[in-house]
C-alpha positions in Angstrom: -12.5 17.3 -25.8 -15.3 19.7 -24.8 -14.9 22.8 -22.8 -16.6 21.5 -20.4 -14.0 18.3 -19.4 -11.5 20.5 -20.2 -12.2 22.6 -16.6 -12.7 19.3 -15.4 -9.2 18.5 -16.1 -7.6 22.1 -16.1 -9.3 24.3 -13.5 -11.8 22.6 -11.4 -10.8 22.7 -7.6 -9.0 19.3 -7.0 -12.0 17.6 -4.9 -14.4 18.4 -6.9 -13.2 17.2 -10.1 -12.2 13.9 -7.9 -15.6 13.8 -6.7 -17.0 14.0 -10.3 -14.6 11.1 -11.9 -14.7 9.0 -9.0 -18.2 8.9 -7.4 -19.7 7.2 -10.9 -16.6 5.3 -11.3 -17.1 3.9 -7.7 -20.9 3.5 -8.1 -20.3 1.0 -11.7 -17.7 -0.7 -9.5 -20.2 -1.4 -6.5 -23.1 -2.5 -9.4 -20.4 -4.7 -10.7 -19.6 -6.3 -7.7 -23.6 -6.9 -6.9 -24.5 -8.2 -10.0 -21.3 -10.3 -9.5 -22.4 -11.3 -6.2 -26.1 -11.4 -7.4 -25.3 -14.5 -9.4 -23.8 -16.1 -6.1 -26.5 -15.6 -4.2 -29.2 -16.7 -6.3 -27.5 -20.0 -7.3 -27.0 -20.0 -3.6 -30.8 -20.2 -3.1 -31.1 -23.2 -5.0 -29.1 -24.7 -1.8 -27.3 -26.7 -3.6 -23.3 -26.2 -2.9 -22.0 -28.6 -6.0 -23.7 -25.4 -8.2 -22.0 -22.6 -6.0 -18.8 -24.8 -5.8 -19.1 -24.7 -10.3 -19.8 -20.9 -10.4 -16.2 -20.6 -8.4 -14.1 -22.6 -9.8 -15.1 -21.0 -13.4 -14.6 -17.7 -12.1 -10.8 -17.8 -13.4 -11.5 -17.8 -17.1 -13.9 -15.9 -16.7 -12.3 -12.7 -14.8 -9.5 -13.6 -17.5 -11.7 -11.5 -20.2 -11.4 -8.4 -17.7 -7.9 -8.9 -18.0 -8.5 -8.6 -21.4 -10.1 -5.3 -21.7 -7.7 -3.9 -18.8 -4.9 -4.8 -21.5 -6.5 -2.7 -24.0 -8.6 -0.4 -22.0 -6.4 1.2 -19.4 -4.0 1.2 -22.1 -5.5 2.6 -24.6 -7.2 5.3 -21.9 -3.9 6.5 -20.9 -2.6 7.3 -24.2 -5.8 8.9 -25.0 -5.5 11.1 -21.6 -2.0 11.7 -22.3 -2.4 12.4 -25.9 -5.4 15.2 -25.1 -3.1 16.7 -22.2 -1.0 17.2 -25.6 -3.2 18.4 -27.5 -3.1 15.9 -30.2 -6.7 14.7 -31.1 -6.0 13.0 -34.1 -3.0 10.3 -31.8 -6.2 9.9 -29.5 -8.4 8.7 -31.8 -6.5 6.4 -33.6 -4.8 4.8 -29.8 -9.0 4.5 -29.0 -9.5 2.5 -32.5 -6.4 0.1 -32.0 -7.8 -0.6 -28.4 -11.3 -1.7 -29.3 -10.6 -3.7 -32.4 -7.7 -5.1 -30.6 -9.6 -6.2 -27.5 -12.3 -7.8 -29.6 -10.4 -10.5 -31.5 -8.6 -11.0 -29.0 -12.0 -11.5 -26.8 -13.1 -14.0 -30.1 -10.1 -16.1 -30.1 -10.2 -16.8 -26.4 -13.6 -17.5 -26.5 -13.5 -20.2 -28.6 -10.3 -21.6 -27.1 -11.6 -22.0 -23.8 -14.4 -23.5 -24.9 -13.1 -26.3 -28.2 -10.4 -26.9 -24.6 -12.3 -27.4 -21.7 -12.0 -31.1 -21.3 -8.4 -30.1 -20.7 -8.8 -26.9 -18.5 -11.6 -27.6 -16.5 -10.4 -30.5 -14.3 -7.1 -28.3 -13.9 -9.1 -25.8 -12.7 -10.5 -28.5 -10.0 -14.1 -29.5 -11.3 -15.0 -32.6 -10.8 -17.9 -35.2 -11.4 -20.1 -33.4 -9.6 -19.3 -29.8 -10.8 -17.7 -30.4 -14.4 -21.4 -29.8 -16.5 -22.1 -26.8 -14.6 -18.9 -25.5 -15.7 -19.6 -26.3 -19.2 -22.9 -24.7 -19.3 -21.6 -21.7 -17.8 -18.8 -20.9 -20.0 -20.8 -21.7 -23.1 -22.4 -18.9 -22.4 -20.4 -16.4 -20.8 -17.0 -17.1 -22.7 -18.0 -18.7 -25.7 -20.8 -16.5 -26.7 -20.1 -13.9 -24.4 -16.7 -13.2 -24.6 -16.7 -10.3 -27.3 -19.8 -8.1 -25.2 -18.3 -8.7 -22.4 -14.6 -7.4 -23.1 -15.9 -4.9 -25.9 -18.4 -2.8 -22.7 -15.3 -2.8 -20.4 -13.0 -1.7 -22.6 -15.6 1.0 -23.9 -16.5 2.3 -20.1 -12.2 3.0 -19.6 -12.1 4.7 -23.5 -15.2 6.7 -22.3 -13.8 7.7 -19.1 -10.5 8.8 -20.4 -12.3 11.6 -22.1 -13.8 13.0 -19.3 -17.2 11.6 -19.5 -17.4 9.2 -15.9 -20.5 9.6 -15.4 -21.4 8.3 -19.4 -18.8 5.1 -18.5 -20.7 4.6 -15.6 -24.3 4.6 -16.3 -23.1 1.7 -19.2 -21.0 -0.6 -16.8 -24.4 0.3 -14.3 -27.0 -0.6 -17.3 -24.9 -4.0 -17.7 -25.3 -4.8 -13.9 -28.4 -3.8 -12.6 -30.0 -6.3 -15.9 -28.1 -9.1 -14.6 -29.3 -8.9 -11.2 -33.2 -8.4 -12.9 -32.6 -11.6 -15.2 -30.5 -13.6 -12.8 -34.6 -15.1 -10.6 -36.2 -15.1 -14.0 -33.7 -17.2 -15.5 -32.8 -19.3 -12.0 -36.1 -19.4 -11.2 -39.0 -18.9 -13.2 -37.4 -20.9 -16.0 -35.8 -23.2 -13.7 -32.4 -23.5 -15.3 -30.0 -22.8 -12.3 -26.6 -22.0 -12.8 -27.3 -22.0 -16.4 -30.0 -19.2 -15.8 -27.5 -17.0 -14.3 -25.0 -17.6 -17.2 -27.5 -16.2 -19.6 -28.5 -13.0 -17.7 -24.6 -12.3 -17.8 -24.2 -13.1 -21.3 -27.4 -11.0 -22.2 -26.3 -7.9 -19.4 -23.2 -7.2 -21.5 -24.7 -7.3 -24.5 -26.9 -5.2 -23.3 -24.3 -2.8 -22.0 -22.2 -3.3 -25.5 -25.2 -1.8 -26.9 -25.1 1.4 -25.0 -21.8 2.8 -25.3 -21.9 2.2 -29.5 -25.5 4.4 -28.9 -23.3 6.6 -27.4 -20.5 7.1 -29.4 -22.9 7.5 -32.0 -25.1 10.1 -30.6 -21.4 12.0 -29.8 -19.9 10.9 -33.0 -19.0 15.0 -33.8 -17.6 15.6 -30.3 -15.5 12.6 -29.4 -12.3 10.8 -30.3 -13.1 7.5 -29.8 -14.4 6.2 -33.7 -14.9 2.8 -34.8 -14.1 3.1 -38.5 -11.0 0.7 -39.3 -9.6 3.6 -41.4 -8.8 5.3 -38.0 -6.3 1.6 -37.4 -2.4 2.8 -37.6 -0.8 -0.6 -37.0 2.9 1.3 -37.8 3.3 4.3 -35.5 3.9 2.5 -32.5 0.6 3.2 -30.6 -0.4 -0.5 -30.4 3.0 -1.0 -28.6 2.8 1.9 -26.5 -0.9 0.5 -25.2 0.6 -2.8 -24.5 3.1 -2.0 -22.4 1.4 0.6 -20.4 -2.0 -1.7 -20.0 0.5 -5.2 -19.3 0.7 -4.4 -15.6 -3.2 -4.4 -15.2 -3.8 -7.6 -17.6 -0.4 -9.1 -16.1 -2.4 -8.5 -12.5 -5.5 -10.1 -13.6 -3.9 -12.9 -15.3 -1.6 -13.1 -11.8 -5.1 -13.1 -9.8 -6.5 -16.0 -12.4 -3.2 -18.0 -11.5 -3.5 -17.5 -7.8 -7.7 -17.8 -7.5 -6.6 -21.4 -9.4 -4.2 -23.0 -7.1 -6.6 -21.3 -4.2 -9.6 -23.3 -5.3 -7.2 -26.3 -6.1 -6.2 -26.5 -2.7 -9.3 -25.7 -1.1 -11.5 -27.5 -2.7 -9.4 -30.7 -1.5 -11.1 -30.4 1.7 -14.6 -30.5 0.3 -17.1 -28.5 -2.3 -18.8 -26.5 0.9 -14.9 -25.0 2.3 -14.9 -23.9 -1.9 -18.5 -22.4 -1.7 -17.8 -20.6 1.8 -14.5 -19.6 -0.2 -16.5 -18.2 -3.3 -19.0 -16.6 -1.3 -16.5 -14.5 0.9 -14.2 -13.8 -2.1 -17.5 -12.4 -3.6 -18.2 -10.4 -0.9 -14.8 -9.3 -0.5 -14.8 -8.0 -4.1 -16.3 -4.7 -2.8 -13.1 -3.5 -1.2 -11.5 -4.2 -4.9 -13.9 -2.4 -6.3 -13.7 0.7 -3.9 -10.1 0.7 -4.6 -10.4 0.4 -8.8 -13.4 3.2 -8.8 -10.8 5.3 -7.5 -7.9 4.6 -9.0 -9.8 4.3 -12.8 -11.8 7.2 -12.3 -8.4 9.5 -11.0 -6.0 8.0 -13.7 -7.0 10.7 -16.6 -6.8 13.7 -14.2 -3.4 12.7 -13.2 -2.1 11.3 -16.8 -3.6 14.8 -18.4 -2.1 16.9 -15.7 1.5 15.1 -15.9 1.4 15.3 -20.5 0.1 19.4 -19.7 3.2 19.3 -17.0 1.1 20.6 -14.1 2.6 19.0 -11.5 1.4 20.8 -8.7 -2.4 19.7 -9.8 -1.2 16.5 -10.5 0.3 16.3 -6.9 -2.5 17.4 -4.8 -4.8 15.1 -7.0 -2.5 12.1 -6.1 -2.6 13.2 -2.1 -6.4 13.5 -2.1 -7.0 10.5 -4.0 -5.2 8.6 -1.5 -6.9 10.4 1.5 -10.6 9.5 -0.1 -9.3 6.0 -0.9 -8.2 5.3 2.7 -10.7 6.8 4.3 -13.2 4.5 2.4 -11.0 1.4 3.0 -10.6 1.2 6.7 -14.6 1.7 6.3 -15.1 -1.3 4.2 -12.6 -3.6 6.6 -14.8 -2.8 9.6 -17.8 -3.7 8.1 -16.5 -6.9 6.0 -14.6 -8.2 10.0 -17.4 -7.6 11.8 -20.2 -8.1 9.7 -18.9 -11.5 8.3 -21.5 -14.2 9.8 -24.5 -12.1 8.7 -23.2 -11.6 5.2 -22.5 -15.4 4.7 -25.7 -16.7 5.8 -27.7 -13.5 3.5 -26.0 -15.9 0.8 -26.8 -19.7 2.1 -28.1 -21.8 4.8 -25.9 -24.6 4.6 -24.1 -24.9 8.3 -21.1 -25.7 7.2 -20.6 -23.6 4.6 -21.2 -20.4 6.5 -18.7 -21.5 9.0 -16.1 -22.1 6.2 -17.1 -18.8 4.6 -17.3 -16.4 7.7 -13.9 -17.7 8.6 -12.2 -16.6 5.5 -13.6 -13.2 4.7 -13.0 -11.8 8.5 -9.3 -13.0 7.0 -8.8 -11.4 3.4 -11.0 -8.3 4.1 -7.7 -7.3 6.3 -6.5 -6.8 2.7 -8.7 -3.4 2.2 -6.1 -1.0 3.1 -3.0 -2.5 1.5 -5.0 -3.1 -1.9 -6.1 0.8 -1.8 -2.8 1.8 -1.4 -0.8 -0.5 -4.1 -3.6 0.1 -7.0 -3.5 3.7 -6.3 0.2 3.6 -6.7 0.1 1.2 -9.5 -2.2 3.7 -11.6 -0.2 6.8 -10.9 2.9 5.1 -12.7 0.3 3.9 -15.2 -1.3 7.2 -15.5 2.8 8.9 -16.3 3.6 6.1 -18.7 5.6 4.0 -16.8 6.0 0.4 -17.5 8.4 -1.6 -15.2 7.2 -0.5 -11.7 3.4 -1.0 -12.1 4.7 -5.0 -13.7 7.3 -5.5 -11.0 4.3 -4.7 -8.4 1.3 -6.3 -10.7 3.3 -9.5 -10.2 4.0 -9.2 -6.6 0.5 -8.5 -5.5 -0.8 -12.3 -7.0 1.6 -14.8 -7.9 4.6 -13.5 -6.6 4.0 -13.9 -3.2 0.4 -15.1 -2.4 1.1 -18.7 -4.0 3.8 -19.6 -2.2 2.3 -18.6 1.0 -0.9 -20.8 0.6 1.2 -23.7 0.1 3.3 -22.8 3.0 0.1 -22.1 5.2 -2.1 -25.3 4.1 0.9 -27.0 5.3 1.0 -25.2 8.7 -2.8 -24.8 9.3 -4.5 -26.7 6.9 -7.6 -25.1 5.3 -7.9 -22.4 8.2 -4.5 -21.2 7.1 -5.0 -21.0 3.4 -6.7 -17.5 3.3 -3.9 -15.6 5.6 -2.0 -16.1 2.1 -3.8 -13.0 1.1 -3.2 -10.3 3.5 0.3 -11.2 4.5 0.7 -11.0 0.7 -0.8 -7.4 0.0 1.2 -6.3 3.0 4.5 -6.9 1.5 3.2 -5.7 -2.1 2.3 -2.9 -0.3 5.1 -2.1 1.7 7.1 -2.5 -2.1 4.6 0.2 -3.9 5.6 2.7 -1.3 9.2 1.9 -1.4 9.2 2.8 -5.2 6.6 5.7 -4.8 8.4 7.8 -2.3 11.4 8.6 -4.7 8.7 9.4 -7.5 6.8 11.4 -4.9 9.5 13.5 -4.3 10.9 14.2 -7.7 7.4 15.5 -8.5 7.6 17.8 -5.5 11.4 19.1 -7.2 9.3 19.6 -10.2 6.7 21.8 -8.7 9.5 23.6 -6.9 11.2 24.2 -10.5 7.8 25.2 -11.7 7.1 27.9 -9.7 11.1 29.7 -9.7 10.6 29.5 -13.5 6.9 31.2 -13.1 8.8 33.6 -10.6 11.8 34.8 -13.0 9.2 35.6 -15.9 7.0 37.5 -13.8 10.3 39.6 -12.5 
């Protein structure tokens, strides 16, 4: 690690070195979510809901390959964080080399399963008639060709990050995002190939973005530990293990969020294709709280994991409190702009009546969600940033599964379609409510630790 990340990391007043981990962290997040929201709204254009309706009900197996790289990536960027706070350079690179060849067969085999099975999946995942051959086209080329770029460049960004270098990780997940949203008319439009169109610009954006960070490691090939040679592979020391477990709780979360964005379109979808677009739409706009929240809590997680491996607690503490003061701050922000914003935001998107009413209607609902998401990942990535494995599943599987999928059965069958979405904040209130019932005992064992710290420091000064 340079000298340079190591004052970020060592002896950089706390807000400033938040500032500089988080800020591009935040910014890749919010180019994410447009790009994501880009594809959305230019389908959207086309007017045509049955399209709109296709582009949400793949959106399952699709996020399913960001699962994917949070498996390996947040993982593997932990131990690499942890392993640096250590000193040990040589552990680092060889957890960075597991991570990436890991995540991309694992990206190849799922490619081509979803693809050789979606005469099975895709009617399980709702489509019908009238969507299923938009769903085909899309996946052919997001999942089935795209699968490796796209979980190889978001595993890369959290490897990149966990060495310091946010602003790098950003400007790739940035690159990736900003050509989507450039390709997305051309393709659409100009070549007139819809939701096909917008598959391609995806496909092509990560690619894209793939192609950067291996520029970069190359360019820093002297400097950093992330290498791509299979000689730096060590299948037998435990390190592929010791990413699992620690990167589960993200992937588990994902895969927990792909279960429950399932049986959401499932059941709303039942009422018709424009309560599914409205749905999409919202969820899509919604994103940008989720995205708030992960800027933070990925661009804070190898301050905190390097402080805790160099035992600094009481740097690791006051970045933990002012993480959570930024993250809030911005979250109640968001949730006032999302509630009252929410019929404007919709009909940016579409002009179809009925969708907007469907779609205006849910996100003043699940954009209550802002604060209580903030607060759970934040805690979620502390215990992932320390090693911790049970906590961070326990609460990965509360947030979406756990408790949201019961509660959209039990409010379709109160209130029909208009009680679906209340799933999804009553849901991330109790998740919450869990993560800071397990937090406050950690909390306070890092404040003994300080404490401890600092009557040690005192007796070899006396």
């Amino acid at each position: 690690m340079g000298t340079a990340n190591t004052e970020l990391f060592e002896s950089k007043p706390i807000h400033q070195a938040i500032i500089t981990l988080v800020i591009p962290t935040i910014i890749s997040q919010i180019i994410t979510v447009i790009y994501n929201m880009a594809d959305t709204f230019f389908i959207a254009q086309l007017n045509e809901p049955d399209q709109v309706a296709a582009a949400t009900l793949i959106m399952p197996p699709f996020i399913m390959l960001t699962a994917i790289a949070n498996l390996f990536g947040i993982g593997g960027a932990s131990l690499i964080s942890r392993s640096l706070g250590q000193g040990d350079r040589v552990k680092a690179g060889r957890a960075a080399a597991l991570s990436l060849w890991s995540a991309g067969a694992v990206a190849l085999i799922y490619g081509l399963f979803i693809y050789l099975f979606r005469p099975v999946l895709f009617p399980l995942l709702g489509a019908d008639a009238a969507t299923y051959d938009y769903c085909v086209s899309y996946v052919f080329w997001t999942i089935a060709i795209g699968a490796v770029p796209t979980v190889i460049s978001a595993c890369l960004a959290h490897l990149v990050r966990a060495e310091g270098y946010a602003r790098q990780a950003s400007l790739g997940v940035a690159l990736g995002g900003i050509l989507n949203i450039v390709l997305d008319p051309i393709f659409i439009f100009s070549l007139g190939l819809g939701i096909t169109g917008a598959a391609i610009a995806t496909m092509l954006s990560n690619v894209a973005a793939t192609g950067y960070f291996l520029r970069l490691l190359h360019r820093n090939r002297h400097q950093t530990v992330i290498k791509l040679s299979r000689r730096y592979l060590a299948l037998g020391q435990g390190l592929l293990k010791e990413i699992l477990l620690v990167g589960f709780p993200s992937f588990l979360m994902m895969l927990m969020s792909i279960f429950s964005n399932t049986i959401l379109n499932r059941l709303v979808v039942s009422y018709s294709n424009q309560a599914i677009a409205g749905m999409g739409i919202a969820k899509k706009i919604d994103m940008l709280a989720f995205a708030m929240a992960g800027g933070f809590t990925q661009g804070v997680m190898p301050l905190i994991g390097y402080n805790y491996a160099a035992k600094n607690f009481k740097r690791m503490r006051d970045a933990i409190k002012t993480a959570f003061i930024f993250s809030l701050t911005a979250a109640a922000i968001i949730t006032l702009g999302l509630y009252f914003g929410a019929v404007s935001l919709i009909r940016f998107f579409i002009r179809d009546g009925l969708t907007i009413s469907f779609g205006q209607h849910f996100l003043r609902i699940i954009c209550l969600t802002s604060i209580p998401i903030a607060v759970t990942l934040m805690i979620i990535s502390i215990f992932q940033a320390t090693g911790q494995k049970l906590k961070p599943m326990v609460l990965s599987l509360l947030r979406k599964g756990g408790l949201d999928v019961p509660l959209m059965f039990l409010m379709n069958s109160v209130a029909g379609v208009q009680g679906i979405p209340w799933a999804t904040p009553m849901a991330d209130g109790l998740a919450m409510s869990t993560a800071v019932a397990l937090f406050i005992p950690y909390w306070r064992s890092l404040k003994d630790q300080v404490t401890k710290s600092e009557q040690n420091m005192t007796k070899v000064i006396r």
